[in-house]
N, CA, C and O of each residue as an XYZ file, in Angstrom:
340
protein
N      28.800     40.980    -73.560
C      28.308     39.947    -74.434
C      29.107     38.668    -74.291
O      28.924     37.843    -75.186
N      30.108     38.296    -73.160
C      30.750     36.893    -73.113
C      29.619     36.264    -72.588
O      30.136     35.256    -72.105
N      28.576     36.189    -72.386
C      27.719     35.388    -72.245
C      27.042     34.563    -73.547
O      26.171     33.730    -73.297
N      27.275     34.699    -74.340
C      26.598     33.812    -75.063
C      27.237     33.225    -75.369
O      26.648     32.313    -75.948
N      28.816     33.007    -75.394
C      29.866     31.848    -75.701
C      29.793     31.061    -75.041
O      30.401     30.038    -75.357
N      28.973     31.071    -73.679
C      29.098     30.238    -72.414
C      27.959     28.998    -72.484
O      27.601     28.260    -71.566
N      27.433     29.026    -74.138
C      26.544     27.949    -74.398
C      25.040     28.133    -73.971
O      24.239     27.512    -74.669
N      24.620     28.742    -73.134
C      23.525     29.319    -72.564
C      22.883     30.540    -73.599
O      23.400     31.651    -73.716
N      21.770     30.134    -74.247
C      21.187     31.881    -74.341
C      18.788     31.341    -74.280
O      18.064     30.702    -73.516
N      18.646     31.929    -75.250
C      17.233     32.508    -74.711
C      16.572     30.656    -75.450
O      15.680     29.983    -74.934
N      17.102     30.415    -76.288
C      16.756     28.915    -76.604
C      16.405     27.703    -75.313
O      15.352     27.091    -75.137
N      17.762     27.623    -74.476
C      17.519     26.534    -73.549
C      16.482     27.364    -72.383
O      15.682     26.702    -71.722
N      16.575     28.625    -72.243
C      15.677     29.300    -71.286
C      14.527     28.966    -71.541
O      13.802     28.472    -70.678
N      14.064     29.214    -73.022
C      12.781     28.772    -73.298
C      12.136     27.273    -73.239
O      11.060     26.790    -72.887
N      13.606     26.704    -73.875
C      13.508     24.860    -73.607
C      12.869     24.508    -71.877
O      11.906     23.812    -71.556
N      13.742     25.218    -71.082
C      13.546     24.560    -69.713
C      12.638     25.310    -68.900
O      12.437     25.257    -67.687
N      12.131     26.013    -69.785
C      10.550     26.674    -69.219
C       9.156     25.646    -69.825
O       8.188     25.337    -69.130
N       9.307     25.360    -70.855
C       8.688     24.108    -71.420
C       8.556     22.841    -70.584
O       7.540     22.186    -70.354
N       9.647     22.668    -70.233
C      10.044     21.119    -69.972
C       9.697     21.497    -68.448
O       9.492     20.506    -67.748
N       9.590     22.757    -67.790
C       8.850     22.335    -66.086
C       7.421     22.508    -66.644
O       6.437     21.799    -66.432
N       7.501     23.307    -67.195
C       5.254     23.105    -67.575
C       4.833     21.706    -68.010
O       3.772     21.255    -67.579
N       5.706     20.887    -68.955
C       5.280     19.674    -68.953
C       5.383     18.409    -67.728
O       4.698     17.388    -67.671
N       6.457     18.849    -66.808
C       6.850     18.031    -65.811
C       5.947     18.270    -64.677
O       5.565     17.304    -64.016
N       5.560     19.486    -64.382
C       4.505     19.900    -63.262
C       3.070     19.234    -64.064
O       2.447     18.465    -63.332
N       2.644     19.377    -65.069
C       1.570     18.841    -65.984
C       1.341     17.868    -65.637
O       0.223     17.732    -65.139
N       2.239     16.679    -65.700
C       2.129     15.294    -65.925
C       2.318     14.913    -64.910
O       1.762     13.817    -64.854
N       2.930     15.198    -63.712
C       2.985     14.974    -62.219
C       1.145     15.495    -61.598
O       0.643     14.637    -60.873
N       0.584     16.292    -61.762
C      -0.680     17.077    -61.566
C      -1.435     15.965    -62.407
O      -2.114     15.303    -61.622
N      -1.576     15.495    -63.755
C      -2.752     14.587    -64.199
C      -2.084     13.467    -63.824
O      -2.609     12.708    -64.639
N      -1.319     12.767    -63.210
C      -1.045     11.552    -62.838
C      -1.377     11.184    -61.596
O      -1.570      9.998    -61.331
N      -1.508     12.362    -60.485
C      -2.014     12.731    -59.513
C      -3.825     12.247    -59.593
O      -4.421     11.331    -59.027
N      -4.331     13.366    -60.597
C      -5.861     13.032    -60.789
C      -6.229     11.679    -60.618
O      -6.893     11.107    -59.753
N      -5.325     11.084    -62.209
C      -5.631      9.559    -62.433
C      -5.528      8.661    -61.300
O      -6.429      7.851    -61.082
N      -4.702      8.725    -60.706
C      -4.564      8.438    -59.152
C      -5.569      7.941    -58.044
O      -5.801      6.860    -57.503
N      -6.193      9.577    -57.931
C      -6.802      9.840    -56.864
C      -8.677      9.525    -57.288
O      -9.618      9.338    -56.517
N      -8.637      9.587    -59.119
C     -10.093      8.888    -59.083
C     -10.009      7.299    -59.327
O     -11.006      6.584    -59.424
N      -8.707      6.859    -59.409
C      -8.768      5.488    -59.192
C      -8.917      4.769    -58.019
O      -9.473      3.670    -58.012
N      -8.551      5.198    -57.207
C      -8.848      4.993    -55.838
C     -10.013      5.253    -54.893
O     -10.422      4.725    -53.859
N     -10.524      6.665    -55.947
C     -12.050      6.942    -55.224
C     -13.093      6.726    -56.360
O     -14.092      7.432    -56.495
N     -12.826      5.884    -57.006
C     -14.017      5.067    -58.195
C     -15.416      6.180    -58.733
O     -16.623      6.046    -58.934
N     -14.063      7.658    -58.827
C     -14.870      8.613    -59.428
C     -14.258      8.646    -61.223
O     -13.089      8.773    -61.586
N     -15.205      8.523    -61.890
C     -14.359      8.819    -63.442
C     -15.371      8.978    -64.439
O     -16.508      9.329    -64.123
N     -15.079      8.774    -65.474
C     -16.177      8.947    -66.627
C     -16.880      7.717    -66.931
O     -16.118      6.933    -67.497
N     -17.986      7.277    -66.777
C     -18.552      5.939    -67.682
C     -19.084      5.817    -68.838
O     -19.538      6.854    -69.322
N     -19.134      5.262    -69.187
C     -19.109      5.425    -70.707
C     -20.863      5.210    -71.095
O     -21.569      4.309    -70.640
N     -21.262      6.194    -71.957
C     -22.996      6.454    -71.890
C     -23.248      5.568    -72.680
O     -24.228      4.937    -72.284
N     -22.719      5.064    -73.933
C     -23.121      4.247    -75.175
C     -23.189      5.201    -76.360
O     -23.271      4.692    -77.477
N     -23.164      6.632    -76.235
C     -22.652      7.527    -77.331
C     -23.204      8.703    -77.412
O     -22.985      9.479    -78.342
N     -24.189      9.007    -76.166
C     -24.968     10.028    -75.622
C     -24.029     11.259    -74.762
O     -24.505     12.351    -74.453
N     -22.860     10.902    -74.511
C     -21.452     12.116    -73.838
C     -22.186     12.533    -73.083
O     -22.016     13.741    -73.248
N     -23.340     12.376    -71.903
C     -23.818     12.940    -70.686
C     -23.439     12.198    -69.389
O     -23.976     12.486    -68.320
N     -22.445     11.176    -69.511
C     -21.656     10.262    -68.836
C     -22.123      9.558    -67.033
O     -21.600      9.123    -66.007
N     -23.554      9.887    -67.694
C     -24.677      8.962    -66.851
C     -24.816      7.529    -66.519
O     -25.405      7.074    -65.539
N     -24.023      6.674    -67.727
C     -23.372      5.469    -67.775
C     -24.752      5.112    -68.669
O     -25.256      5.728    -69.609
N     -25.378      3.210    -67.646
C     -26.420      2.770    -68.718
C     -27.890      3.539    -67.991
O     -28.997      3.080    -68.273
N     -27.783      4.423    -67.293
C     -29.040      4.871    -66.429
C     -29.773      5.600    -67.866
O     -29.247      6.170    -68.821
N     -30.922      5.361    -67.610
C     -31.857      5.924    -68.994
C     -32.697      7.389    -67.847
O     -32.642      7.494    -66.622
N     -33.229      8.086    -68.620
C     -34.053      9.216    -67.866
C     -35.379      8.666    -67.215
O     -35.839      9.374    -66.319
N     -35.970      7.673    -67.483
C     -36.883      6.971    -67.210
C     -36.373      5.863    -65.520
O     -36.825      5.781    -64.377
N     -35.502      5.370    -66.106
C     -34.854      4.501    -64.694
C     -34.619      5.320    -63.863
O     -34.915      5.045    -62.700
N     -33.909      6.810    -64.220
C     -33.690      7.567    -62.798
C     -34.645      8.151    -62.133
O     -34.661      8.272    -60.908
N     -35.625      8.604    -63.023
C     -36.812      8.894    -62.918
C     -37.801      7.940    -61.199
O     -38.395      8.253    -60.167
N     -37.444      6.954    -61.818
C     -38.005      5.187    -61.231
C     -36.948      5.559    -59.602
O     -37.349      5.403    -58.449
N     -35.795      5.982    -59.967
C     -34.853      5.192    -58.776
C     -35.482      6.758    -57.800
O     -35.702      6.677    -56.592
N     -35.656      7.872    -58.467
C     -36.355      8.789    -57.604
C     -37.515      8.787    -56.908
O     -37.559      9.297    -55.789
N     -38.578      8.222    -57.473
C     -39.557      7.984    -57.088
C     -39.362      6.667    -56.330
O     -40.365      6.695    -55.616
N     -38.930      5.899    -56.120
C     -38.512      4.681    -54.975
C     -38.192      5.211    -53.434
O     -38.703      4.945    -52.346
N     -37.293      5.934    -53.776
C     -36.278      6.916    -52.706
C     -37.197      7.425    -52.100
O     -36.956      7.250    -50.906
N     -38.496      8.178    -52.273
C     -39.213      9.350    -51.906
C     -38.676     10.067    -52.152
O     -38.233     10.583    -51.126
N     -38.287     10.639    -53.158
C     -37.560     12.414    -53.477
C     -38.846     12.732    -54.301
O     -39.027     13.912    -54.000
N     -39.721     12.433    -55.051
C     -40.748     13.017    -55.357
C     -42.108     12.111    -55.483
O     -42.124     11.055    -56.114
N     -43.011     12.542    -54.945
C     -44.561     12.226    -55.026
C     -45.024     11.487    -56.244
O     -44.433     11.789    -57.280
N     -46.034     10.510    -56.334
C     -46.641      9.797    -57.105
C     -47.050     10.736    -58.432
O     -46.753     10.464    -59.595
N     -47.865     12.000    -57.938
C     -47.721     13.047    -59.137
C     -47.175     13.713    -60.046
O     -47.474     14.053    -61.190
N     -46.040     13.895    -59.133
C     -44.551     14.285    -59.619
C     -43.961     13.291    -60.939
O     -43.599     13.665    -62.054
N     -44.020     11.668    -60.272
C     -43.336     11.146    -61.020
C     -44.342     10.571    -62.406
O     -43.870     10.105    -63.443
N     -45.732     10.734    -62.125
C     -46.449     10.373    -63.488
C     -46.113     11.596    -63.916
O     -45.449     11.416    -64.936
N     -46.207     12.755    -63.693
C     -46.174     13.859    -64.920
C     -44.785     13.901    -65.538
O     -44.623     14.556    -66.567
N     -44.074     13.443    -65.148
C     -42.526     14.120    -65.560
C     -42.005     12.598    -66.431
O     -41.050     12.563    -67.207
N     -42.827     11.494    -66.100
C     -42.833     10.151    -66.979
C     -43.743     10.536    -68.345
O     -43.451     10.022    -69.424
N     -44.550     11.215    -68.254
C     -45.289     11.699    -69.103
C     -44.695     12.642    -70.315
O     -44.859     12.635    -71.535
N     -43.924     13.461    -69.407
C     -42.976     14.498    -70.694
C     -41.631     13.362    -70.719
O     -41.131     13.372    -71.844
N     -41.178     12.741    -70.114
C     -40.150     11.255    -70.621
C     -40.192     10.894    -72.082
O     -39.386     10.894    -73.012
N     -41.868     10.488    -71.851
C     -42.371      9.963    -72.910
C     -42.416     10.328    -74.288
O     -42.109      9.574    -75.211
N     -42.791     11.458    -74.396
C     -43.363     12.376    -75.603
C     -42.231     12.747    -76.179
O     -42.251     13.478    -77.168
């Protein structure tokens, strides 16, 4: 038991098990923040809808699909149709 006079016991063990989970943590999301700042990937902000689509409405994407050719004239009246309703 001269070990615990030596200032060391299960307190700072636990302290400096803490303090690398927060240091690896914050090195890892600083990393993220980083790497979507640079690749202009992130959250935009919907206007209060949290589906983080930005200002695109279901109707405009709807529009920007049917421009593209990803779906047929039919396609895009029926599915403008349930938009709607």
């Amino acid at each position: 038991m001269m070990w615990w006079g030596d200032g060391y016991s299960w307190g700072w063990m636990i302290f400096g098990g803490v303090m690398m989970i927060l240091f690896w943590g914050g090195l890892i999301a600083l990393a993220v923040v980083v790497i979507r700042g640079f690749t202009g990937v992130g959250f935009r902000s919907s206007g209060g809808g949290g589906s983080g689509l930005g200002d695109n409405s279901a109707l405009e994407i709807l529009k920007e699909r049917y421009a593209r050719g990803e779906i047929s004239k039919s396609e895009y009246e029926e599915m403008r149709r349930d938009i709607s309703t």
